[in-house]
C-alpha positions in Angstrom: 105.7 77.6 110.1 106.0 78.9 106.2 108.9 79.3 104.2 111.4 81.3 106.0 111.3 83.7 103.2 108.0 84.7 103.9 108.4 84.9 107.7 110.8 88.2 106.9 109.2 91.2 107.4 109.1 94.1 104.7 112.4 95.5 106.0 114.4 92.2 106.6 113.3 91.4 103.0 114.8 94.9 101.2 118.5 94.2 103.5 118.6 90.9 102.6 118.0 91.4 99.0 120.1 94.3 99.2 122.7 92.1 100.9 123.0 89.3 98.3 121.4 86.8 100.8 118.1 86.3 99.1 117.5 87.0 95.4 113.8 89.0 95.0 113.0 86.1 92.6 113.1 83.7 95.7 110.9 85.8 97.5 108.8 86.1 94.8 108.5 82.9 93.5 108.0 82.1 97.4 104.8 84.3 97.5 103.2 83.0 94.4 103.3 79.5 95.9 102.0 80.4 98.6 99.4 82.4 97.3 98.2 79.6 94.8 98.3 77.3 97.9 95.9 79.8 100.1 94.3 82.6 98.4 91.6 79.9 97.3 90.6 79.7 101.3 90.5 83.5 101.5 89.9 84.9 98.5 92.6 87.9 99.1 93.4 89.0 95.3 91.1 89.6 92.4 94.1 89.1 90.4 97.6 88.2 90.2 100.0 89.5 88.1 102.5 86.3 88.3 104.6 86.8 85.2 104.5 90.5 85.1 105.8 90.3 88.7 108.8 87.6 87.9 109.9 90.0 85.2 110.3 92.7 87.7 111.7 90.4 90.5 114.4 89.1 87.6 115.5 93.3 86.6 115.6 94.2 90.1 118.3 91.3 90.6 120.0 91.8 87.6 120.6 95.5 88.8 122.1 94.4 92.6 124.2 92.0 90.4 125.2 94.7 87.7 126.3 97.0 91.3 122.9 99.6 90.7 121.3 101.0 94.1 118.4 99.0 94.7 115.6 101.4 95.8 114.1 101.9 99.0 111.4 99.0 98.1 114.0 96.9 95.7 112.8 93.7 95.3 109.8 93.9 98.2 106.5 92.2 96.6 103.8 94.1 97.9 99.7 94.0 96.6 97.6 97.0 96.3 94.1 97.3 96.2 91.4 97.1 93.6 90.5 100.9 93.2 94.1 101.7 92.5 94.7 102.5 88.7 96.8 100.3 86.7 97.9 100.8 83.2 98.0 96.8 83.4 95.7 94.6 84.3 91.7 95.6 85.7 90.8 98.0 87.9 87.5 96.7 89.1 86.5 97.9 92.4 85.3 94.1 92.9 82.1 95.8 91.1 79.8 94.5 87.8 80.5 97.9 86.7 83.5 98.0 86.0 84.5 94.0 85.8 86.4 94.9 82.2 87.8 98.3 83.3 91.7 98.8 82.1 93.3 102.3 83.3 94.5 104.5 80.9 97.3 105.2 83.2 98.8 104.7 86.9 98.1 106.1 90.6 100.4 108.2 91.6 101.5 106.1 94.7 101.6 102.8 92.3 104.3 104.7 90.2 105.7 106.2 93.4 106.1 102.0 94.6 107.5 100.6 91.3 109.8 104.0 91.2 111.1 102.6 94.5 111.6 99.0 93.2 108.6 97.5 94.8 107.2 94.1 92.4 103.5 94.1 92.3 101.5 91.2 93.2 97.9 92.3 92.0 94.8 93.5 92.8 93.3 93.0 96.3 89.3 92.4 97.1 86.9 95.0 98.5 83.9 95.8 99.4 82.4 97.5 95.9 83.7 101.1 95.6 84.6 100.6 99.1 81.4 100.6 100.8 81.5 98.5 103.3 83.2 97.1 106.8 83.7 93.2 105.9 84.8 92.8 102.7 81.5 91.0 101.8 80.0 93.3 99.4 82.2 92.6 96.7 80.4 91.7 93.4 83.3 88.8 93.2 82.4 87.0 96.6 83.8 87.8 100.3 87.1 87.6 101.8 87.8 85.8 104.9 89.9 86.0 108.0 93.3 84.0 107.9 92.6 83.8 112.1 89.3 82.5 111.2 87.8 81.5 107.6 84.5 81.6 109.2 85.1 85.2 109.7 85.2 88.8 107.6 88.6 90.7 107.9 87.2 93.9 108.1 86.3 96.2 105.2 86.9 98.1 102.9 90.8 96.8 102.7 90.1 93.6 103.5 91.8 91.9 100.8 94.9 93.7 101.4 94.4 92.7 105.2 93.9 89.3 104.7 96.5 88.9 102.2 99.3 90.6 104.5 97.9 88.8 107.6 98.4 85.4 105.8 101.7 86.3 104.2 100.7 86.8 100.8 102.5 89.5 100.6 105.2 91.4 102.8 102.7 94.6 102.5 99.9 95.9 100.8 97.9 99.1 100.3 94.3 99.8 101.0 92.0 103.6 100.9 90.4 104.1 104.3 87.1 106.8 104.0 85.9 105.5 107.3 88.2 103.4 108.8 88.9 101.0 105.5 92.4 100.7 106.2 92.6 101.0 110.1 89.5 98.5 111.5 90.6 95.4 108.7 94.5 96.0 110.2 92.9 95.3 113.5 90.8 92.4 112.9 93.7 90.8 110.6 96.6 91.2 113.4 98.2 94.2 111.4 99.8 97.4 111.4 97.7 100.1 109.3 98.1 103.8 108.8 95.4 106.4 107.8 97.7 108.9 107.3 96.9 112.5 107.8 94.1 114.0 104.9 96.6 115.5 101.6 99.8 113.8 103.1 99.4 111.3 100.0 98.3 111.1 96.4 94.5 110.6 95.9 95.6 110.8 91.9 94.6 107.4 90.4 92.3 106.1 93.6 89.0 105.3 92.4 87.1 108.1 94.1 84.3 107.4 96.8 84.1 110.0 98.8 86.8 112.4 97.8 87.0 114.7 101.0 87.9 111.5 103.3 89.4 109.0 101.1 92.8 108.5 101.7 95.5 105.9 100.4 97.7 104.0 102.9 99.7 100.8 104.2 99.0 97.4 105.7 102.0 96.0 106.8 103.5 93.4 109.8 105.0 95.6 112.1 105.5 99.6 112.6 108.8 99.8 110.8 107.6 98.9 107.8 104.8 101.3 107.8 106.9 103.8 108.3 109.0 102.4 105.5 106.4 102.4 103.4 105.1 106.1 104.3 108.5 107.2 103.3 107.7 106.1 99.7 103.9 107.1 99.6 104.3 110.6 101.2 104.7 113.5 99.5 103.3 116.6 97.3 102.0 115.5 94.2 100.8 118.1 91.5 98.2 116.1 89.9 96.5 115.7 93.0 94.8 119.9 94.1 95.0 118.7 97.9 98.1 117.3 97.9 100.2 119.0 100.8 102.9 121.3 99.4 105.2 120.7 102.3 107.9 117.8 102.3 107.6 114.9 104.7 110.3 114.1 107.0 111.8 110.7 107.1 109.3 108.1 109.0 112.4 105.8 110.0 114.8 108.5 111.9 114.4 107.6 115.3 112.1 105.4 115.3 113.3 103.3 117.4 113.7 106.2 119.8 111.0 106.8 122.7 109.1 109.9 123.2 110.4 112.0 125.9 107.5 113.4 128.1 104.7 111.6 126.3 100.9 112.4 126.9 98.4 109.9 125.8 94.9 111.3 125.8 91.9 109.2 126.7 88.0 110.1 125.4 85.6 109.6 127.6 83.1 109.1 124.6 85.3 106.0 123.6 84.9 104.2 127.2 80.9 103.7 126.4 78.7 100.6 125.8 78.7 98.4 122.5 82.4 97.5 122.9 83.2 93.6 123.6 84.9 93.2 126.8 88.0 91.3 125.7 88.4 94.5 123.6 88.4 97.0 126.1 90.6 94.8 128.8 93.2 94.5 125.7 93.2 98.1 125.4 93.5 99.4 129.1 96.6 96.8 129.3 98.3 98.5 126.3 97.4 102.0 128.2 99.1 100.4 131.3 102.1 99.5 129.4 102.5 102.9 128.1 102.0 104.4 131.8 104.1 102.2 133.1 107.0 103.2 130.6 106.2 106.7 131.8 103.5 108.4 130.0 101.3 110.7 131.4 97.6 109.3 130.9 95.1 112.5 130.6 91.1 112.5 130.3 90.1 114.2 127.4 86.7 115.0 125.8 85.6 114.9 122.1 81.8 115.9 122.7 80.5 116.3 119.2 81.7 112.4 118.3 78.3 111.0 119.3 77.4 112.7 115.9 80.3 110.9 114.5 78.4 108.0 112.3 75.6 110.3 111.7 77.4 113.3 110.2 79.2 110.3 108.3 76.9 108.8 106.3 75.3 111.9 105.1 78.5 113.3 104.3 80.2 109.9 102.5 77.2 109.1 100.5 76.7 112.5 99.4 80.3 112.8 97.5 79.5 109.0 96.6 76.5 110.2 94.9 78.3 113.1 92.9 81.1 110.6 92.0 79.4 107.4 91.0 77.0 109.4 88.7 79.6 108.7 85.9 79.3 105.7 85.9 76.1 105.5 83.3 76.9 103.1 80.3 78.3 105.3 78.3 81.0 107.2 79.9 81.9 104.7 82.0 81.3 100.7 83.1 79.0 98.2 82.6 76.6 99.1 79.5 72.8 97.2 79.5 72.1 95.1 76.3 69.1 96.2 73.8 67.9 99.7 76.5 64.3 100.8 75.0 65.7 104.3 75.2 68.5 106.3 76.6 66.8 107.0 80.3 66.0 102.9 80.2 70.0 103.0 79.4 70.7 104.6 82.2 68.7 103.0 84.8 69.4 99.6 83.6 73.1 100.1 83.5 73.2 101.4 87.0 70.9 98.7 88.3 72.5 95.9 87.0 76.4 97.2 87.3 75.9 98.5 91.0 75.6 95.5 94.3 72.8 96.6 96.9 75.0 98.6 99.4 76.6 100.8 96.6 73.0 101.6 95.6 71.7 102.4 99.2 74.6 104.9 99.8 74.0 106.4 96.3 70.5 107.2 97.0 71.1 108.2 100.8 73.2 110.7 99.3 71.1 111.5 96.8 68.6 112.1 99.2 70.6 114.3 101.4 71.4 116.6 98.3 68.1 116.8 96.9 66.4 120.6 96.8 64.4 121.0 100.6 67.1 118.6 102.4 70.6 120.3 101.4 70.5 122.4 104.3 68.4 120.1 106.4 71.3 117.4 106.1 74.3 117.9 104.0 74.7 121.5 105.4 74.2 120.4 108.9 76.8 117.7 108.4 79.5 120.4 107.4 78.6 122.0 110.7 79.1 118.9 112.8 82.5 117.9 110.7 83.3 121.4 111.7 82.8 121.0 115.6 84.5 117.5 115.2 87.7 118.8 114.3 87.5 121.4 116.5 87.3 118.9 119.4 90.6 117.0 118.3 92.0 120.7 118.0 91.4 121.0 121.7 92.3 117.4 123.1 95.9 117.7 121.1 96.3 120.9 123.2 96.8 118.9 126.3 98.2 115.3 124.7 99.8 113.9 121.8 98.0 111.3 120.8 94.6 109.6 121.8 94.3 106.2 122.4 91.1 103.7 122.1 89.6 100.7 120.0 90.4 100.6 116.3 86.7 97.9 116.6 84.6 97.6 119.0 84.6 93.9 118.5 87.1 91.7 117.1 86.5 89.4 113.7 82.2 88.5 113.2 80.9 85.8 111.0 80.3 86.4 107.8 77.0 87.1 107.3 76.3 88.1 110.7 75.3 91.3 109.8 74.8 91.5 106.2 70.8 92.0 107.1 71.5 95.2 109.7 73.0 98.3 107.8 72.8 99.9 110.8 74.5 97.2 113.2 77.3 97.1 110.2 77.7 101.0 110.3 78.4 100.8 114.2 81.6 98.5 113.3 83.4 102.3 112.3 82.2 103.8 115.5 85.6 104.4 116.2 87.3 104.9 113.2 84.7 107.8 111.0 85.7 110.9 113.3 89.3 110.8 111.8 88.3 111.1 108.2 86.0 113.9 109.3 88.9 116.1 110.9 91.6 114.9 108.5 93.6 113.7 110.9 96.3 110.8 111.1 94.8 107.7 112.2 97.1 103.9 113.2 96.1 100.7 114.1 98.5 98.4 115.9 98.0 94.9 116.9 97.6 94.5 120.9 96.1 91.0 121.8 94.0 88.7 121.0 90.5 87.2 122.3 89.8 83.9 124.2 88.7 82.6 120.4 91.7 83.6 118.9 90.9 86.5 117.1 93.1 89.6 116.6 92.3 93.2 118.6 93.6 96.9 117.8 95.0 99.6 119.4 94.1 103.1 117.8 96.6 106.3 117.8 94.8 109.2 117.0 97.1 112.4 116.3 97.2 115.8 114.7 97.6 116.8 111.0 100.5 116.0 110.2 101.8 113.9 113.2 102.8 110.7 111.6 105.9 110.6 112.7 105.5 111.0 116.3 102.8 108.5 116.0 104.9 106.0 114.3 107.5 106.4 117.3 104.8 106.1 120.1 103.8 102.5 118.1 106.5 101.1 118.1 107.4 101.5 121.3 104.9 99.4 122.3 105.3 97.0 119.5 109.2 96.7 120.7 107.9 95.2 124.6 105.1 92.6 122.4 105.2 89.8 120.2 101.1 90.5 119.2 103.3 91.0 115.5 105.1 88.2 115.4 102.3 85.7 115.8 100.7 83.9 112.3 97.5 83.0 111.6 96.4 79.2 111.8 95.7 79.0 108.1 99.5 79.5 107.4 100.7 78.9 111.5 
């Protein structure tokens, strides 16, 4: 088992400290041992702020001893990932373009963390510019799975999966375009929330594709994701989409379950491609919910066959408007001794971008090149369209839909590193929430014969969080999937 410290969740950690029982500087200190004794199996952070993050854990104590209200977060060590903005330390992207890159200033939901007396760890691996599903892109070397070292934990989030999974932090956050946050929680055993399109800053995430990205958290267990919502959510007036409204509080009744629940099932989620360990996980955790008193009702999403499709036209499109900053001279990585200012260019991209950032920016370039806008881009509007419109009309008649965050559990690295395709197919599951805007959860729900971690996905309407959170942790309250550790830390 490891220190007892670290065996608190995110919650038991704030009481405690909040208590007088444990100082944050115990839990702290705790962390950094451990991650000095691990991250060099998994390669989790890119960096670790150790005595920037003593220096906060030492204030925060000094202000529960001087009698101050410790914030909602006081004293909780938490990691974020490296395409958050920082006005300390690098903001990489774990890409050669932007290896030396320090912010000018802060995300919004980084402020919003320290604000609320969070310490911060560091910077968590990803796949570069988070492209990716494994976590092996990254120009800095892959992550691996605490379960399995042998294995990826999922991508783009993956080192803020693997680092929470392992207990190298008590939660982390992670950007999910795709599934980023969602299908890593499920192959690393965790809870993880793509929360519902403007329901949280985008100001000071590293923009990929900015009409999907969203920011959001990896955490232990359901209660401290909606902990952490409460501290991430809200209207934010640097950010244009930022919902105006204000957020209720994601811990009122929590505990409470849903009267006259309705869990939808998709027929287009039952098909081929899904391992079968994965599916019989699933039906049990429907079961469970049946069992408790749900109502299970057959819905239809017809249009989600064009899920992936629509997905990597639109994604790569906005990836190709975003990344074209980065040039050599406004941004990044700059070529030494260029013959001229186009050899500049080129030379800067080609060297400061990896291989998969480069095939998504020329997919999209592609895609919004004069005779294919309407042929592809265009047409993908029309299919994100028709998407939405189908979880428009399932939510009529449930409130939530259930179904794999993966289709599979944890692969080898490498596995699929050679098949773009066969990698694309991991977010099968996961893409037609981005495209609708919707809210999107992962929660553990068993593991395979090989010891491998699977997920249970919520799907909900806009602005359904809440709800969601409730359904989640009814289930988590019957299971112990949560409690267990991986054997790199067991």
């Amino acid at each position: 088992m490891p220190d007892s410290v670290l065996s608190l969740t995110a919650t038991q950690l704030r009481n405690a400290i909040a208590r007088g029982e444990i100082t944050s500087i115990a839990a702290t200190t705790a962390v950094l041992a451990a991650i000095d004794s691990h991250d060099k199996d998994l390669h989790a952070y890119n960096e670790v702020y150790q005595d920037r993050a003593l220096a906060q854990a030492k204030a925060i104590d000094a202000a529960r001893a001087a009698g101050k209200p410790l914030g909602p977060l006081g004293g909780v060590p938490v990691a974020l990932k490296d395409n958050l903005c920082t006005t300390y330390g690098h903001t990489t992207c774990s890409s050669k373009m932007l290896q030396h890159f320090q912010a000018p200033y802060s995300a919004t939901v980084v402020d919003k963390l320290e604000a609320a007396g969070a310490v911060i760890l560091g910077k968590t691996n990803l796949d570069e510019f988070a492209m990716g599903s494994s976590t092996e892109n990254s120009a800095f070397g892959p992550t691996r799975n605490p379960w399995n070292t042998a294995c990826v934990p999922g991508g783009s989030s993956g080192g803020s999966a693997a680092a929470t999974a392992a207990r190298l932090c008590y939660a982390a956050l992670g950007s999910d375009t795709g599934g980023s946050i969602r299908q890593p929680a499920a192959l690393c055993g965790l809870v993880g929330l793509k929360p519902t399109y403007g329901l949280v800053s985008r100001y000071g995430l590293v923009a990929f594709a900015s009409s999907l990205d969203q920011i959001g958290p990896f955490t232990t267990t359901v209660e401290d994701c909606a902990l952490l919502l409460n501290v991430l959510a809200g209207h934010d007036a640097k950010d244009s989409t930022s919902w105006p409204d204000a957020p209720p509080d994601y811990t009122k009744d929590l505990d409470t379950p849903l009267k006259g629940l309705r869990i939808g099932i998709a027929r287009e989620y039952s098909g081929g491609g899904t391992e079968a360990e994965v599916t019989a996980s699933i039906n049990a955790a429907i079961s469970f919910y049946k069992d408790a008193g749900a109502e299970i009702i057959d819905v239809t999403l017809p249009h989600t066959k064009y899920g992936i499709a629509a997905y990597y036209i639109i994604a790569p499109a906005e990836a190709s408007s975003n990344l074209a900053r980065y040039d050599g001279v406004h941004y990044g990585h700059r070529t030494k001794n260029p013959t001229d200012l186009f050899d500049l260019y080129a030379a800067s991209r080609a060297e400061g971008f990896g291989p998969e950032v480069k095939r998504r920016i020329m997919l999209g370039t592609y895609a919004l090149s004069s005779g294919y806008y309407d042929a592809y881009y265009n047409r993908a509007l029309k299919i994100r369209a028709l998407i939405k419109q189908d979880f428009d009309t399932a939510f009529q008649s449930c409130d939530v839909i259930a179904c794999p965050t993966s289709p599979s559990v944890a692969f080898k690295i490498g596995a699929k590193t050679d098949d773009p395709l066969s990698m694309y197919l991991s977010d099968v599951f996961t893409v037609t929430c981005n495209i609708a805007g919707i809210p999107g959860l992962s929660i553990p729900c068993g593991f395979s014969t090989t010891g491998l971690p699977i997920g249970l996905q919520l799907l909900g309407p806009t602005f359904s969080e809440q709800k969601m959170l409730r359904i989640a942790r009814q289930y988590e309250l019957a299971h112990d999937w949560h409690t267990r550790l991986p054997t790199l830390i067991a």
